[in-house]
N, C-alpha and C positions, 0 to 999 in steps of 0.2 A: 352204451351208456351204463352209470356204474352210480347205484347209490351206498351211501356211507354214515352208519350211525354209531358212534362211539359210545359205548358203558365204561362203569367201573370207576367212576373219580370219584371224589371225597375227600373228607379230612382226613388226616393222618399225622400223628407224632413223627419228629426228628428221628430217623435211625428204622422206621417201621417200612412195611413195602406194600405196593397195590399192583393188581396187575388190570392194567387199562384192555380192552378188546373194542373190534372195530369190523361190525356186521357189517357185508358187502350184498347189493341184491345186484341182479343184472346180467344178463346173456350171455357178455364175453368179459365177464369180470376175473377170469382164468388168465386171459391177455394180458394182466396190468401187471405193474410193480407195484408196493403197496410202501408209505411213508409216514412216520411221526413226526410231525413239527409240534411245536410250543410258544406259546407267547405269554409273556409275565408284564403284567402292565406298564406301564412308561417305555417297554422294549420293544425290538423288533421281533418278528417273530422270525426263531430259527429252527436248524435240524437238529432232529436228536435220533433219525435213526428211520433206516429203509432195509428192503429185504426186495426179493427177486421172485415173482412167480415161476421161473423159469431157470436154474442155473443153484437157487439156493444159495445164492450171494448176500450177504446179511452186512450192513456201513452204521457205525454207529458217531455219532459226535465226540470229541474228546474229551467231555464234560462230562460225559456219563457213560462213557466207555468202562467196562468190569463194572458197573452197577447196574445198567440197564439191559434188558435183552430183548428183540424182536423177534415173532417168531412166527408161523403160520399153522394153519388146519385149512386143509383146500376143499376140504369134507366137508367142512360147516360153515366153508366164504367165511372165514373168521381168522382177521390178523392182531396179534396181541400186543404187548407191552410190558414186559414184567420190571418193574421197579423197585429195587431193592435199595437199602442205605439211603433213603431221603432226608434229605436237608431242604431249609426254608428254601434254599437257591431255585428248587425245581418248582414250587409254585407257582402256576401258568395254567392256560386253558389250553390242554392240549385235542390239536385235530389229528386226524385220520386224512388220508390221502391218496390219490392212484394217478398215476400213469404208467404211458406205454414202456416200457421197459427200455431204459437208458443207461449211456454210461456217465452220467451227471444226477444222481439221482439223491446227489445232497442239496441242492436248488431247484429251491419251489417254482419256479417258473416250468420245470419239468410237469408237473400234475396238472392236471387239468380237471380233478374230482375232489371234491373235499366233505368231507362232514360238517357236522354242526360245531362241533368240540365239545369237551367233558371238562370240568372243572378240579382243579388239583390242588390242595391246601394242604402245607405241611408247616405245622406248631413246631416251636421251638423248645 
């Protein structure tokens, strides 16, 4: 089992970047793949970006593909977010995510752990 607590949201001006992190506790939390979704009110929530404990395979959405980057430290159970070039479009509450290591790991139906999520607010 695999708990998951996101830092790092906040406001931010148009054009600025934050970088989200996403504490992992848990015995075989080595095992998992690790995943960013997003969700912006009235919408669904979708991917924006997974990474592989295992393999170093890194999937990002097309939406923030060359802006955003995923990344890991397996040293401090700590997977990141680095969000560069933000526009209003990206404000959402983004979560943190794990499962077993798939090869579908842009649908959430894949995870089986989640966070709480972090709140993202980007001014115009």
């Amino acid at each position: 089992q695999v708990q998951l607590v996101e830092s790092g949201g906040g406001l931010v001006q148009a054009g600025g970047s934050l970088r989200l992190s996403c504490a992992a506790s848990g015995r075989t939390f080595s095992s998992y793949a690790m995943g960013w979704f997003r969700q912006a009110p009235g919408k669904e929530r979708e991917f924006v970006a997974a990474i592989s404990w295992s393999g170093g395979s890194t999937y990002h959405a097309d939406s923030v593909k060359g802006r955003f980057t995923i990344s890991r430290d397996n040293a401090k159970n700590t997977v990141y977010l680095q969000m560069n070039s933000l526009t209003p479009g990206d404000t959402a509450v983004y979560y943190c995510a794990a499962a077993e290591e798939s090869d579908y790991l842009r649908d959430q139906e894949e995870y089986g752990y989640w966070g709480q999520g972090t709140q993202i607010t980007v001014s115009s």
